[in-house]
PAKE-156051 format. One line per 10 residues: number of its first residue (from 1); for each residue x, y, z of N, C-alpha, C. Coordinates in Angstrom, 2 decimals, decimal comma. Example, Ala and Ser with C-alpha at 12.3 -4.5 7.8 and 13.67 -1.06 7.14 Angstrom:
1 = 13,19/-5,69/7,80/12,30/-4,50/7,80/13,20/-3,30/7,80; 12,85/-2,25/7,08/13,67/-1,06/7,14/12,90/0,03/7,87;
//
This chain:
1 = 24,03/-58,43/12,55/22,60/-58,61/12,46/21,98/-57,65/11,45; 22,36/-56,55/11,36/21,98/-55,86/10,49/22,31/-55,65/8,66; 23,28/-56,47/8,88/23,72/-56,99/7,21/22,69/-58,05/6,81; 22,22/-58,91/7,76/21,29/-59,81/7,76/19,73/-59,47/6,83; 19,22/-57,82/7,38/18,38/-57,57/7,21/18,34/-56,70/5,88; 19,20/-56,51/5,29/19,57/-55,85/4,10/20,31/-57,04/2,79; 20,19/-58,27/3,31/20,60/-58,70/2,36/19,01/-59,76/2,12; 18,33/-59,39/2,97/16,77/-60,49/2,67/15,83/-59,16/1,96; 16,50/-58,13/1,96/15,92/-57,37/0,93/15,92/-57,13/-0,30; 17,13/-57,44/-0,73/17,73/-57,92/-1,82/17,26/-58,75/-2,99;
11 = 15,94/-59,88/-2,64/15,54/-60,58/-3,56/14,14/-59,26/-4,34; 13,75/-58,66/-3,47/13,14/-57,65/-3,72/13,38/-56,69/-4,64; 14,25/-55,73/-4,04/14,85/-54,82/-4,57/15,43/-55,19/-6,42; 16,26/-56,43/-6,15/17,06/-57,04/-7,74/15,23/-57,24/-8,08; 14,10/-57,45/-7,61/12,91/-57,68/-8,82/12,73/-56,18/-9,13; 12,08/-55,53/-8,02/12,07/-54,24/-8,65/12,78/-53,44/-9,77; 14,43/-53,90/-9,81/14,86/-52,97/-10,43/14,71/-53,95/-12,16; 14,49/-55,32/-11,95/14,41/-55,80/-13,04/12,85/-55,25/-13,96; 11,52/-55,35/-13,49/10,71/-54,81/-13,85/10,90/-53,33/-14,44; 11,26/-52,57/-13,57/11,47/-51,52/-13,35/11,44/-50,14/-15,25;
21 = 12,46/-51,14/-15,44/12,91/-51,07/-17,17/11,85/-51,85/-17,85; 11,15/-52,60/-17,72/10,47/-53,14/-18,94/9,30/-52,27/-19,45; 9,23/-52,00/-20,75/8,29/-51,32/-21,46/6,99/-52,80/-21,17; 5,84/-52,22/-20,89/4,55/-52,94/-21,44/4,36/-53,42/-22,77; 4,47/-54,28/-23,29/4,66/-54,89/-25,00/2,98/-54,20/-25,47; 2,08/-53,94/-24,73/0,55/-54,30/-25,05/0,57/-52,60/-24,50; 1,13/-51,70/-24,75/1,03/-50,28/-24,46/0,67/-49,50/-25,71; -0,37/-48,82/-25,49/-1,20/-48,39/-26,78/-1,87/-49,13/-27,54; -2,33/-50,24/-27,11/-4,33/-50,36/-27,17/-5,19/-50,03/-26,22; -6,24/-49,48/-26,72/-6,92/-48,48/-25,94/-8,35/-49,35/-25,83;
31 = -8,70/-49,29/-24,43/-10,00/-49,62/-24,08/-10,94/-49,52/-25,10; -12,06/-50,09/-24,95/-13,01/-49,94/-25,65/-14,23/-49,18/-24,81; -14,81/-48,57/-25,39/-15,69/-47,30/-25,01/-16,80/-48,10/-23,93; -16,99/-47,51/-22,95/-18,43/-48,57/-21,83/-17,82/-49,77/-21,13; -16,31/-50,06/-21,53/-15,92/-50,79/-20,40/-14,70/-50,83/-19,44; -15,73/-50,88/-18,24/-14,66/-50,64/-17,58/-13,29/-51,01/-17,37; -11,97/-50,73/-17,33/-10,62/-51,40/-17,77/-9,76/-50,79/-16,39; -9,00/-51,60/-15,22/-8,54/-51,20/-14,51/-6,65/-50,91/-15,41; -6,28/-49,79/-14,88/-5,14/-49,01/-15,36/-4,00/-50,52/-15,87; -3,35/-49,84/-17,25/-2,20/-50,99/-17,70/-2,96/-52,33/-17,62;
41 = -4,68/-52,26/-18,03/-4,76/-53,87/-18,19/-5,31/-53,67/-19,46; -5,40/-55,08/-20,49/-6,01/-54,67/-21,78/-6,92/-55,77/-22,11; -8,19/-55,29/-22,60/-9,34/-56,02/-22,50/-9,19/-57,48/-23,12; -9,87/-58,29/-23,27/-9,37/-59,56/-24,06/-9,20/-60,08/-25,51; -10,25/-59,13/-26,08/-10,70/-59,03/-27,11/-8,58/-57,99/-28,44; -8,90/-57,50/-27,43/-7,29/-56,18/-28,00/-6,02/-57,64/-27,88; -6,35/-58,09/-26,56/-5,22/-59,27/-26,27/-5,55/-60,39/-27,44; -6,25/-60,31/-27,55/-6,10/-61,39/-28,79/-6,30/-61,33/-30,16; -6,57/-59,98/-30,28/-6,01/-59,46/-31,48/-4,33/-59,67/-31,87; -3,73/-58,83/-30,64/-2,44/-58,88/-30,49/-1,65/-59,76/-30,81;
51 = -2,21/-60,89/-30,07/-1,60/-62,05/-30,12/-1,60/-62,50/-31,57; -2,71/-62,49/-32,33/-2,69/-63,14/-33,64/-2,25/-62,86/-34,46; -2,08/-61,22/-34,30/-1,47/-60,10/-35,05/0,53/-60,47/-34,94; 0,84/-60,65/-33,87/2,03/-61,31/-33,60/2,44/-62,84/-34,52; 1,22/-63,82/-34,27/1,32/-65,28/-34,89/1,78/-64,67/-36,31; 1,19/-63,96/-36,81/0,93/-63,92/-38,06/2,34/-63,32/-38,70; 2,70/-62,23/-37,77/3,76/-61,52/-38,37/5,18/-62,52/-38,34; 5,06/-63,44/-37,47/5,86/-64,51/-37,15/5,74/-65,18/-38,41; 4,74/-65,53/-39,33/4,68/-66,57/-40,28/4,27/-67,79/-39,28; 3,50/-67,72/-38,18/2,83/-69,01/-38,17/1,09/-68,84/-38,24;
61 = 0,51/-68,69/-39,63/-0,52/-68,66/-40,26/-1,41/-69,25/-39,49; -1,28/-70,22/-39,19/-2,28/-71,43/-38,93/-3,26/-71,25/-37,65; -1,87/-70,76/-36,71/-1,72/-70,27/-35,65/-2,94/-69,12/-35,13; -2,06/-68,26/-35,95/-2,83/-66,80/-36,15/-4,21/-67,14/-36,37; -4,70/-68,14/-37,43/-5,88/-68,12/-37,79/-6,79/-68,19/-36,42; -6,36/-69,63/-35,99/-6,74/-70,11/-34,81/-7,13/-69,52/-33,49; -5,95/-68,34/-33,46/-6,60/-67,18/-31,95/-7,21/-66,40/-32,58; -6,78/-65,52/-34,01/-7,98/-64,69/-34,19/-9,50/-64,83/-35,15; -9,52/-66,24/-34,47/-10,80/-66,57/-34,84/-11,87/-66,89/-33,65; -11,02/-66,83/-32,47/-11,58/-67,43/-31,06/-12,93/-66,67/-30,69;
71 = -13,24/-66,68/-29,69/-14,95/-66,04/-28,86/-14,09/-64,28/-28,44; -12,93/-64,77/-28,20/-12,81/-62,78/-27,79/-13,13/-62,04/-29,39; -12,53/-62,44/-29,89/-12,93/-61,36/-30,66/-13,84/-61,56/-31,77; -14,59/-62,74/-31,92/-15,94/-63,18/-32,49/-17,05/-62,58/-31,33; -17,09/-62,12/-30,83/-17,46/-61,11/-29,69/-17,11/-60,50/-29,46; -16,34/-59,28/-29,96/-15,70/-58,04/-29,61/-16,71/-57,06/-30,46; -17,55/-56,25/-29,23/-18,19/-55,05/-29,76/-17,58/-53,91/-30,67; -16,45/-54,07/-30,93/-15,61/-52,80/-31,99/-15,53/-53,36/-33,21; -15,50/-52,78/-34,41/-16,33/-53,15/-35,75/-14,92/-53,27/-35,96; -14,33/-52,04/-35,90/-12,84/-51,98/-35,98/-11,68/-53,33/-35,66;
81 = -11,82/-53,67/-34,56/-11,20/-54,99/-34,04/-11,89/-56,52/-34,53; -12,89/-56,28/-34,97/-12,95/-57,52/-35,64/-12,67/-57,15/-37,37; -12,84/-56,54/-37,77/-12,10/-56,26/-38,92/-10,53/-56,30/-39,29; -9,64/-55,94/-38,14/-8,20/-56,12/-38,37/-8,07/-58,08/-38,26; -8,87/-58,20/-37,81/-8,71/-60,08/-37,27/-9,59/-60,27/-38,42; -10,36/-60,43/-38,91/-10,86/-60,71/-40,48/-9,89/-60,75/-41,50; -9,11/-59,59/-41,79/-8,48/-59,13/-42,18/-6,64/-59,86/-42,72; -6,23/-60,14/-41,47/-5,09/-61,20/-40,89/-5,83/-62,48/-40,97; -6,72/-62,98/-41,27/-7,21/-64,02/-41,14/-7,01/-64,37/-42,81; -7,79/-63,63/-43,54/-8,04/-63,87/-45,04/-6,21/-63,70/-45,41;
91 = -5,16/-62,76/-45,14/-4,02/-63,07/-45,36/-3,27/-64,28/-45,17; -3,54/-64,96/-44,27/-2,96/-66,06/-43,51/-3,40/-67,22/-44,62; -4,97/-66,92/-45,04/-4,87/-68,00/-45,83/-4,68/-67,78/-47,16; -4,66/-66,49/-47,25/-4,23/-66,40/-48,94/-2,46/-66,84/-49,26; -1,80/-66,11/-47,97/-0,34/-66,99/-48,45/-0,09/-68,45/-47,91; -1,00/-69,02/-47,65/-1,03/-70,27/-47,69/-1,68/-71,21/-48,66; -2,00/-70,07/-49,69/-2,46/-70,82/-50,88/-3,72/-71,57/-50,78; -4,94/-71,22/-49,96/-6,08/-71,41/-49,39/-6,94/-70,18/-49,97; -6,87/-69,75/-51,17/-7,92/-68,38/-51,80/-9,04/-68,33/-51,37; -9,63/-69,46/-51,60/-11,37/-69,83/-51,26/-11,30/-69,31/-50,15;
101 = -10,98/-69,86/-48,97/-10,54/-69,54/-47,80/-10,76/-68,09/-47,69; -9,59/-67,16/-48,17/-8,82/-65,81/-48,01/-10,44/-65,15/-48,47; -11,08/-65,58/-49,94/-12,37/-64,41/-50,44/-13,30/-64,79/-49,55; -13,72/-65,83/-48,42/-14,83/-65,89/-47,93/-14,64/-64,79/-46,46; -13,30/-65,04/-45,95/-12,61/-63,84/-45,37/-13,35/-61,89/-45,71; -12,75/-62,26/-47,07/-12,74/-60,97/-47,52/-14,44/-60,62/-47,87; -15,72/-61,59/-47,88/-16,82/-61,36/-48,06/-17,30/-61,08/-46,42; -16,28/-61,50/-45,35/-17,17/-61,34/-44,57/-16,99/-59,90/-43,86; -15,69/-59,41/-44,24/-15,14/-57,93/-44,14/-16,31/-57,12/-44,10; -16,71/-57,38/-46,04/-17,51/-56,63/-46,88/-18,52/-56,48/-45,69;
111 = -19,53/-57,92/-45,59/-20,40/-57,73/-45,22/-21,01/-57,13/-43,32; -19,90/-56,84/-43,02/-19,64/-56,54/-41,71/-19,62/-54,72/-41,36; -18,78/-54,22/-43,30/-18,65/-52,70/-42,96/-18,26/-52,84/-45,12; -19,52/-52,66/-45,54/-19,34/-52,69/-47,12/-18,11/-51,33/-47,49; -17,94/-50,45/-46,69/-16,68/-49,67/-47,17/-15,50/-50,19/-46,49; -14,93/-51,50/-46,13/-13,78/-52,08/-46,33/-13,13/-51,97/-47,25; -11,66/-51,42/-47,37/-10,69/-51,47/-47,97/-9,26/-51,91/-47,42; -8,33/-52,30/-47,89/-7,07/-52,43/-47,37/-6,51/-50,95/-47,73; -5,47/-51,21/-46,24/-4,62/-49,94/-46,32/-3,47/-49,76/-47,96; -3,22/-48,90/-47,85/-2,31/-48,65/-48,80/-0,99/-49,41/-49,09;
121 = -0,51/-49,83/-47,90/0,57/-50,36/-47,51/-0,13/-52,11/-47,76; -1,16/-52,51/-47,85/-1,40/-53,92/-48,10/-2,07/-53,99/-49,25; -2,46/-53,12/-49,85/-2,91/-53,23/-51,39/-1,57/-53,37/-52,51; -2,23/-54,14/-53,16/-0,55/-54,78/-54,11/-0,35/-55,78/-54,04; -0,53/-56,34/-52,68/0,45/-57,57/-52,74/0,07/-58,51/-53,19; 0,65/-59,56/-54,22/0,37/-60,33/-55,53/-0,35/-61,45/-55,20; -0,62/-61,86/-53,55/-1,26/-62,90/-53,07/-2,69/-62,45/-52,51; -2,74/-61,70/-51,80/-4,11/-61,28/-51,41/-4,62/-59,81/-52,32; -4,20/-59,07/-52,49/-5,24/-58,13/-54,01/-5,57/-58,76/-54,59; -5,29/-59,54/-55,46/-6,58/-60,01/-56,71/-7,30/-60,83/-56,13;
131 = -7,71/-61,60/-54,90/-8,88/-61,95/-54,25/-9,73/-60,74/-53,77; -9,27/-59,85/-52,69/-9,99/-58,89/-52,36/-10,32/-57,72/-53,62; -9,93/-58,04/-54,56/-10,76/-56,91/-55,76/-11,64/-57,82/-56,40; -11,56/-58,83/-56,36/-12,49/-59,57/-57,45/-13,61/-59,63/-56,21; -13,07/-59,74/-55,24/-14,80/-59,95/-53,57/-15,05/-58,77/-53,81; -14,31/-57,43/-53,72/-15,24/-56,13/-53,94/-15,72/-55,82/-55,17; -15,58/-56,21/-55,98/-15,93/-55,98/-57,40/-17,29/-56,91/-56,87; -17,26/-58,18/-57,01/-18,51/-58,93/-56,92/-19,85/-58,25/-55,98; -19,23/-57,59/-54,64/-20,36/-56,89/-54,06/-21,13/-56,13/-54,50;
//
């Protein structure tokens, strides 16, 4: 009887220890300031950054465009977080050969935080720089 009761523990225990090891994929985005966030949860706006930020790095453009263009973060109070999704947005369509697309992107950067720049590490690249210098030049 008592092997009984140690082996209906078992479906338990094998979850626990499976969780147990998994890193949080969404560990280190940080709340946003004034709202409240119960522990290891991440607001919606960061989640769908994430997510698009993922589409994108995947190479499915389209994709990417599509979540990080949604209401979380077309409503996300951080200037910051809608700027990285602006940002991935105008890429997505510049290597998809959609420019028009990519500079209206890159005008709306401007006009959101006129000292927009790309990082160092994304300036150069032969598909999206010469749109985003000719949109900052034009401002």
């Amino acid at each position: 009887m008592k092997i009984y009761r140690h082996l209906a523990a078992l479906p338990l225990l094998a979850s626990a220890a499976l969780f147990a090891g998994c890193a949080n994929p969404l560990a280190g985005l940080k709340a946003e300031a004034g709202k409240p966030v119960r522990p290891g949860a991440v607001a919606a706006d960061q989640l769908a950054l994430r997510q698009g930020i993922e589409l994108y790095n995947d190479g499915k453009y389209n994709e990417a465009i599509k979540r990080l263009s949604g209401n979380e973060i077309n409503g996300a109070s951080a200037k910051e977080l809608q700027l990285d999704a602006i940002k991935h947005i105008a890429f997505s369509y510049c290597v998809t050969q959609r420019q028009a697309l990519c500079k209206l992107q890159f005008e709306k950067a401007l006009k959101l935080d006129p000292a927009f720049n790309l990082a160092p590490g994304e300036i150069g690249h032969p598909l999206w720089t010469p749109v985003f210098l000719k949109t900052k030049k034009g401002k």
